[in-house]
N, C-alpha and C positions, 0 to 999 in steps of 0.2 A: 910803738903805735898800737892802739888796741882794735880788737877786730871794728867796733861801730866806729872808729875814726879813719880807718881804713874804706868800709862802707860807705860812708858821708863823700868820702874824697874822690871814690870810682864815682859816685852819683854826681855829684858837680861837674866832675871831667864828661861825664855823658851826655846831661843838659846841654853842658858847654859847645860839644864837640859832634853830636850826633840828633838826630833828630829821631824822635819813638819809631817812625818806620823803619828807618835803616839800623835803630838798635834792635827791631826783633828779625829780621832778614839776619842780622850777625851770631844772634845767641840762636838763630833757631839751627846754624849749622852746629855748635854747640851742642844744642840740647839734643840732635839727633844724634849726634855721636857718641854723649855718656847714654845716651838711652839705648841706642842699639849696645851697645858694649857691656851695659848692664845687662841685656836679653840673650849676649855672646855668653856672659860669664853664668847666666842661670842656665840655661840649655845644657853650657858643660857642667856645671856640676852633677845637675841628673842626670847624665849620660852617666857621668864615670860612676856616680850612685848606684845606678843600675848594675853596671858593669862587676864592682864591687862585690854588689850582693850575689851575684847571677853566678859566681864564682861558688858560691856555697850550695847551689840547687843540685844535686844530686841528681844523675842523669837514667832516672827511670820514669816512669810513666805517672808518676805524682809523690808530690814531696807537701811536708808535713809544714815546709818554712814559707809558705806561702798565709800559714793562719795567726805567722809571728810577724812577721817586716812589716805590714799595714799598720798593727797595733799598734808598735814600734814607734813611725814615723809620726801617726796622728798625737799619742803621748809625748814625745819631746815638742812638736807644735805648740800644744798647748799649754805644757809648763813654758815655754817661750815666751808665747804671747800672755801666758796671767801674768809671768815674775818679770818680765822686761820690757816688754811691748806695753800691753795696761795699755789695749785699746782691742776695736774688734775689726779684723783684716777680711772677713767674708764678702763676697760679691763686689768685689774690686772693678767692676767696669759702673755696674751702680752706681759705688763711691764717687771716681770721676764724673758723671752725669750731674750729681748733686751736688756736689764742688761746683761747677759750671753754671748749675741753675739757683742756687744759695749761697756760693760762699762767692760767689766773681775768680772762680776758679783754684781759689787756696786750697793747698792740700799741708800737711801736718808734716813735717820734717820726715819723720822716721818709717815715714810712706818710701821713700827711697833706698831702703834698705830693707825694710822688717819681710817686705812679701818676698822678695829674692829669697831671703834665709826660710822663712816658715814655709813656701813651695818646694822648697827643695828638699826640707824633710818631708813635707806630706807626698809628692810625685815620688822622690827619687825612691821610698821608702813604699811604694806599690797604692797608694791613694788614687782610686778612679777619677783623677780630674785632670784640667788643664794648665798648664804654665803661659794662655796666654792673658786671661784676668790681671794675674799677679803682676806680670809684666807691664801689663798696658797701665795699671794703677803706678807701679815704678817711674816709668818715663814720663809719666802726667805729672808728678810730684815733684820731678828734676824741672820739666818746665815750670813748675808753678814758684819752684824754689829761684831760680836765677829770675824769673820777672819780681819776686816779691824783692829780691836785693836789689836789682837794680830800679824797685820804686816805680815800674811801668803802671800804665793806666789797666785798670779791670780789663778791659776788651786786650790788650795786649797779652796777660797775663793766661787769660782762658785762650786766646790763640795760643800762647808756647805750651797749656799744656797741652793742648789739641795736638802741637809736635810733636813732644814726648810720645805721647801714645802710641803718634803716628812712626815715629823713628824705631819706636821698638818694634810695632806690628811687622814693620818692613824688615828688618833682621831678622828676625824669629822665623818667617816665612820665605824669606827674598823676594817678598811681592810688593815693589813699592806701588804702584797702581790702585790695587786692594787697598794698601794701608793707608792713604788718602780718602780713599770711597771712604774706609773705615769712619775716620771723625767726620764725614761730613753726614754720611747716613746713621752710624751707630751712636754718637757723640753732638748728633745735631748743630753742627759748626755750619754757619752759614755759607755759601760760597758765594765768594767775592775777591778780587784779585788781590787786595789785601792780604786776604787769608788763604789764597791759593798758591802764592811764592813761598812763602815760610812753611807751610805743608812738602810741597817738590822740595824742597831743599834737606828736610829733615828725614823725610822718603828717600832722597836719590843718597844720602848720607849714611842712613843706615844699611840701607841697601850694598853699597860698598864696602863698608866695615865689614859685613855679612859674608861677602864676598871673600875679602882680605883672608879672615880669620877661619872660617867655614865651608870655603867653596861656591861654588854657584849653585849646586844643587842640596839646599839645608834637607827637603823633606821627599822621597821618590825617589832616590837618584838613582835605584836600580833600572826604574823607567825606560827603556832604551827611545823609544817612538810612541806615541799614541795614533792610537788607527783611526782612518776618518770614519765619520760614523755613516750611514746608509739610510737613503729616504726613506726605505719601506720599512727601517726601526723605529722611524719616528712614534708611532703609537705605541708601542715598548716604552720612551720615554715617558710620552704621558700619563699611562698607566706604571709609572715607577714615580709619578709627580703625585700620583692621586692617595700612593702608597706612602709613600714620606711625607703627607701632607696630615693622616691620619696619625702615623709615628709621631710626626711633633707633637697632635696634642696630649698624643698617651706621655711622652717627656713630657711637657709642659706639666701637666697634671698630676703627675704620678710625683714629680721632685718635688713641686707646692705642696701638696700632701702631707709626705713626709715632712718636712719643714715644719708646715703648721703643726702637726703631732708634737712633734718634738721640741714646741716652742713654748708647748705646756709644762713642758719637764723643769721646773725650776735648778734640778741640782747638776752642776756641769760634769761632774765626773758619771756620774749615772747613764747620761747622754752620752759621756765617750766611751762608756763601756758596752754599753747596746750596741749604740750603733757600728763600736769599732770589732765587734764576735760577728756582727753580722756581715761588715763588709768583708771580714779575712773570710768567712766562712765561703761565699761569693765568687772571692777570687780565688779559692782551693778549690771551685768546683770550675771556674771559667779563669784560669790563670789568664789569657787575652785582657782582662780586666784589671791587669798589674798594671798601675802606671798612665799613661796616656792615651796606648794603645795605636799610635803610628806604624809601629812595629809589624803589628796583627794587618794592618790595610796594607803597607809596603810590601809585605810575604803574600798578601791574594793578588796583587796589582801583579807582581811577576811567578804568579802559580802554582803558588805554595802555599795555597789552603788549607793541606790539615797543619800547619803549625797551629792553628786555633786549637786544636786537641791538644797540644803538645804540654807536659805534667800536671791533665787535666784524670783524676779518676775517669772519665769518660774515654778517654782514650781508645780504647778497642770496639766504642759501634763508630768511627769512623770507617769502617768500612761496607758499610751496608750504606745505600740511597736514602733510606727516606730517615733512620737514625740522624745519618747528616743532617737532613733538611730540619728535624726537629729542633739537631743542638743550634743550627744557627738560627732560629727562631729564638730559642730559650736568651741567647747572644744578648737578641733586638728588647726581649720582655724583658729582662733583668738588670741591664747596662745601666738605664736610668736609676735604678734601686745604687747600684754599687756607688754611681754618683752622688746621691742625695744625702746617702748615709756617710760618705766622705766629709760631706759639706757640716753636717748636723754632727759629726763627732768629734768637731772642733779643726779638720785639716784647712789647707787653704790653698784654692784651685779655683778655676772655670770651668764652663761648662764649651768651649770652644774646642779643646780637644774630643771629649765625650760623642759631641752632636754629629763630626766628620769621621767618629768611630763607628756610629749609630746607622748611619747616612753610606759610607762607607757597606756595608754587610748588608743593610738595604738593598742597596742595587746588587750586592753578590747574591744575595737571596734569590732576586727576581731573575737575574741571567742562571743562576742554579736549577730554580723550578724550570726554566723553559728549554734549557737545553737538556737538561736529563730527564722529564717527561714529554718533550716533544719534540724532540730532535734538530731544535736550534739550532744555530752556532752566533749567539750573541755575546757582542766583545766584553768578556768581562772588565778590563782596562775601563772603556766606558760606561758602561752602565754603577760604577765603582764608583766614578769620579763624580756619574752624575749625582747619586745617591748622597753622595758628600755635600754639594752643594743644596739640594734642594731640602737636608733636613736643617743644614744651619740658616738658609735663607730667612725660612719660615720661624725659627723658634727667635731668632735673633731680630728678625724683621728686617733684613739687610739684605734685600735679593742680589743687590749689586756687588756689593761686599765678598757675597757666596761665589757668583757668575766670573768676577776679576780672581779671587784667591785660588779657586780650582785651575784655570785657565795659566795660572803665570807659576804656580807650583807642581802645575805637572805637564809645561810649557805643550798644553792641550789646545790652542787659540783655534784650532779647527772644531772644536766641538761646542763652538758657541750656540751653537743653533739648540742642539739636544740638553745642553745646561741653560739654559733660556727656558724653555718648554718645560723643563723638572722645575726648574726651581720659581716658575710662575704658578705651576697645577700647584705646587705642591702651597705656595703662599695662598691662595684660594682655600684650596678646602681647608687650611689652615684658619683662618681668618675668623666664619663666624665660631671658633673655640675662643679662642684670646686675642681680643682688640689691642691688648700692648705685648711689646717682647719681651723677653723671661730679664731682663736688664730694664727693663721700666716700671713692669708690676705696679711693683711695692711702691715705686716712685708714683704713680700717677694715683693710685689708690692714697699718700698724703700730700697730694696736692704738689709736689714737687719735681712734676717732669715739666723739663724745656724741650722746646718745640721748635720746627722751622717756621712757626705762624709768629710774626712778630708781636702780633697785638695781643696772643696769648701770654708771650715769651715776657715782654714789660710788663704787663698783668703780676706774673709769677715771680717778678724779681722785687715786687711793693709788701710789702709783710703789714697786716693788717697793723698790729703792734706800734706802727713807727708810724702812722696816719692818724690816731685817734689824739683830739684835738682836748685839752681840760681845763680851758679859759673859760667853762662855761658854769653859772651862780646854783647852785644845788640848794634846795629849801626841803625840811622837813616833812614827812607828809600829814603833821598835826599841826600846821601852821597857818596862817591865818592872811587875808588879801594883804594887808597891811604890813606884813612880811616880806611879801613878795615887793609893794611897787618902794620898799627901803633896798630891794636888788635891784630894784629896774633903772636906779638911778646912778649905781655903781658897776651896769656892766652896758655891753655894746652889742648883747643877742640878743632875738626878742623867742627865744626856748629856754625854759627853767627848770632843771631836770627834780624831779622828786625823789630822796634819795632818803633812806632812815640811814643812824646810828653805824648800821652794820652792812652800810654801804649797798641792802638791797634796792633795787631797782623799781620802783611804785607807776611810773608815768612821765609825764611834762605837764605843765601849764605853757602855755601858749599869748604869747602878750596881745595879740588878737584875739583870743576867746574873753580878756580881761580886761582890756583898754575904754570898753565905756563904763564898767560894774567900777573900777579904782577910783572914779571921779566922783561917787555917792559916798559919801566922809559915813551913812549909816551901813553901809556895803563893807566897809572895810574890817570888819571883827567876823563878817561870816568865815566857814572854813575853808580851803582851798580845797577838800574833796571833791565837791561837786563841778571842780572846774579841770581835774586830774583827766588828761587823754593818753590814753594807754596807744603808743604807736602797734599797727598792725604787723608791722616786718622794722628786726632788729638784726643785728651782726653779731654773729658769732668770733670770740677774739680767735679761733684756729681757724678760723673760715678764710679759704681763699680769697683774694683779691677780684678775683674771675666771677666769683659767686656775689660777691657785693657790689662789683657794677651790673652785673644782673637784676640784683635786687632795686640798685638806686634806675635802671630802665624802668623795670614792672612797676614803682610805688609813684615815680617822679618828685620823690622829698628830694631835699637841698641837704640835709642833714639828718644822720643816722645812728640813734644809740648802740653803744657796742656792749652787750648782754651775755655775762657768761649765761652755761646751764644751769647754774643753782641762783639764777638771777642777781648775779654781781653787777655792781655796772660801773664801767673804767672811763667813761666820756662820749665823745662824738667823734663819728667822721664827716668829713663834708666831700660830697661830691666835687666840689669846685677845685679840692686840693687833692683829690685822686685822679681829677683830669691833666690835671698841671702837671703832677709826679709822671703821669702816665706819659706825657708828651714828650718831655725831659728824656727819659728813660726811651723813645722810640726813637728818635731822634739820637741818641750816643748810639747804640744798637742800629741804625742803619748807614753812620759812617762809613765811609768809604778811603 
């Protein structure tokens, strides 16, 4: 039996025997299990990666192999991804979002495999980024792959991948809570009890694998207690929200940057070799910068701060005060650079490790300054944890996301108040820098983010392209009345688009501007110029959908030429068939 005859027969038995609810409630236990398992198996590999290499570091105060393993790891990535991959795996939570909001959730096969392998060279191999992108793009692709074989409906399929992502997020971290908030705030997944079973289930599933294979405690586990935190620090928090709120948009900005530069660079080896001198260069001066940097926050968490100097040439002013305070500043300036230049030298990561590394040394900063020039005793444990939350809130745009993942990985649940407070200040003054998160940018700058506004969300899912209608009689624009009413009798519009040779775009005649002048037999050899009405407002074929019932509000036409910019013209739309499409499309999307 061949694999599509095998296919066909599980899909009959399904119809047959199961109903679309209760078949994605079944796969979504499924999908959370290969997806946490998949997040089980990439964690260890860069563990033991590290481990590996960590084996060759030479134990004195700085080593020369910090300026080779980056290179390294970023080089085999991308011979990876040109000669087998031949696709591009960067910004892997993106990807997902745009799957979601264009493709009805499809993702590419070898989405399930390619980012495990190519993260694990670039983290395990000392690449400043995250493994959990790569991961959440994994478990998205596993759900998208079991609804595409089992033939589920679109709304189905973008739920299981919403699992996937969510079943990994929950492994990776042990926070199944978070990892929930996750797709419903990061991944725009609507909530609805539809989609809120199949979320818990992919959650409490991976969550247990997690458990199984990992322990309960994946991230902190030296952690003993977290101390409750104290009314009168409240304003420490605040002022640590106002700090991290600022920090995001120097990340925000500082990685766009870079990016953009570097997008001018046409030759990709030129690009890896920049940027991959400059990141080892980076992490031979800020070793902390090897890798994920988990490590560097679990060592300040239980008071073991100068590991941050640890085989850094800097090494020997850790002992002076205010040297300290500058290296961990240089930490906060730099970290984003080591990120951006990972990203642009072809490795492949997130920026979710980075932000809670960033976030992280934030709050150690601020309890640093205040206890050693003003005789504090502020908890660095929290002001740590807060720090954490409030720079991924902000850059990610996910305050809850931030408020749940700190709180359940550093089973901190008494410090909601002061991770509230940071990661509200800090979304604030965040805010008027970057109206989208560093995951929708790009998205919403081509028209392509989905939203929890339904009337935008159906908008976004109509492609101008598949609306535009070409039943309609096109005349020359040297042609003559007498031309036109030999159309009028063989079509059923009363618009006659004027169109030359080379398909540019001249006007319309209007069967109402002509309807009494066609009945004078000496009228009919005049020219149709004089009768040519050039519409005021046309459609652009890349223009949003959003932006053309804009357009058909302000004009109130019934029908609209769609005009490239070197004035092609492809047809009409009609508003009558973009309300219909629209309603259609609100209506599946508000299913229940």
């Amino acid at each position: 039996m061949t694999f599509k005859a095998l296919q066909l027969k599980i899909r009959r038995w399904r119809v047959a025997n199961l109903s679309e609810t209760n078949t994605v409630l079944m796969l979504s236990i499924f999908v959370g299990s290969i997806a946490a398992m998949a997040a089980i198996v990439l964690k260890n590999m860069v563990y033991f990666t590290h481990q590996s290499l960590q084996r060759a570091f030479p134990e004195t105060d700085f080593n020369y192999l910090y300026l080779a393993f980056p290179v390294i790891g970023i080089l085999l990535t991308v011979l990876i991804i040109r000669y087998f991959i031949k696709d591009d795996l960067s910004h892997g939570v993106s990807k997902v979002l745009y799957a979601i909001s264009r493709k009805n959730g499809k993702l590419k096969l070898h989405h399930t495999y390619s980012s495990v392998i190519t993260s694990t060279l670039t983290v395990g191999f000392g690449g400043s980024v995250g493994l959990e992108a790569p991961i959440c793009l994994t478990g998205s692709a596993i759900g998208s792959q079991l609804g595409g074989f089992f033939h589920l409906k679109n709304k189905s399929v973008i739920l299981l991948t919403a699992c996937g992502s969510t079943g990994a997020i929950a492994a990776i971290f042990n926070a199944p809570i978070a990892a929930i908030i996750f797709a419903i705030e990061v991944l725009m997944l609507d909530l609805t009890s539809q989609s809120l079973l199949p979320l818990l289930i992919s959650a409490v599933t991976g969550t247990l694998l997690s458990y199984f294979f990992m322990g309960k405690s994946v991230m902190f586990n030296a952690i003993h207690s977290v101390p409750d935190f104290e009314m009168m620090n409240l304003p420490f928090y605040a002022l640590l929200g106002l700090f991290a709120g600022l920090l995001s948009a120097y990340f925000m900005r500082t990685t766009t940057f870079i990016e953009h530069r570097f997008s001018m660079v046409k030759k990709k080896w030129i690009k890896t070799a920049i940027a991959g001198v400059v990141l080892s260069a980076l992490i031979f001066m800020f070793p902390s910068f090897f890798g994920e940097g988990y490590d560097s926050i679990a060592d300040i968490l239980v008071g073991r701060s100068d590991s941050l100097f640890y085989n850094s040439p800097l090494y020997l002013f850790k002992h002076n005060e205010y040297t300290y305070l500058v290296f961990i500043i240089a930490l906060l300036l730099f970290k984003p650079f080591a990120t951006a230049f990972t990203g642009v030298a072809g490795g492949v990561g997130g920026v979710f490790a980075p932000l809670l590394f960033i976030g992280g040394i934030a709050g150690f900063f601020i309890v640093s300054v205040f206890n050693v020039f003003f005789g504090m005793e502020l908890s660095v444990i929290n002001f740590t944890l807060a720090g954490m939350a409030g720079l991924m809130g902000s850059v990610m745009k996910a305050p809850l996301t931030a408020i749940f993942l700190i709180a359940e990985v550093s089973r901190g649940y008494q410090l909601f108040i002061p991770l509230i407070i940071t990661t509200v200040i800090s979304y604030i003054v965040f805010y008027p820098f970057e109206k989208y998160s560093i995951y929708t940018k790009s998205l919403a700058l081509q028209g392509d983010l989905i939203t929890h506004d339904k009337n935008k969300h159906a908008l976004s899912k109509i492609n101008v392209m598949s609306m535009i209608e070409n039943d309609f009689k096109t005349i020359q624009p040297d042609a003559c009345l007498k031309d036109v009413t030999l159309l009028i009798e063989n079509s059923n519009r009363n618009v006659f688009p004027v169109v030359d040779q080379q398909k540019l775009f001249f006007g319309v005649v209007l069967l109402d501007d002509i309807r009494k002048v066609i009945f004078h037999p000496e009228k009919l050899s005049d020219s149709i110029k004089d009768y040519i009405y050039k519409p005021e407002i046309t459609i652009n074929p890349n223009e949003s959908m959003l932006s053309v019932v804009k357009k058909f509000k302000k004009s109130g036409y019934y029908n609209m030429p769609v005009i490239d910019a070197t004035g092609k013209y492809y047809g009409f739309i009609s508003r009558a068939n973009v309300y219909t499409q629209y309603r259609d499309i609100v209506e599946e999307i508000s299913e229940d």
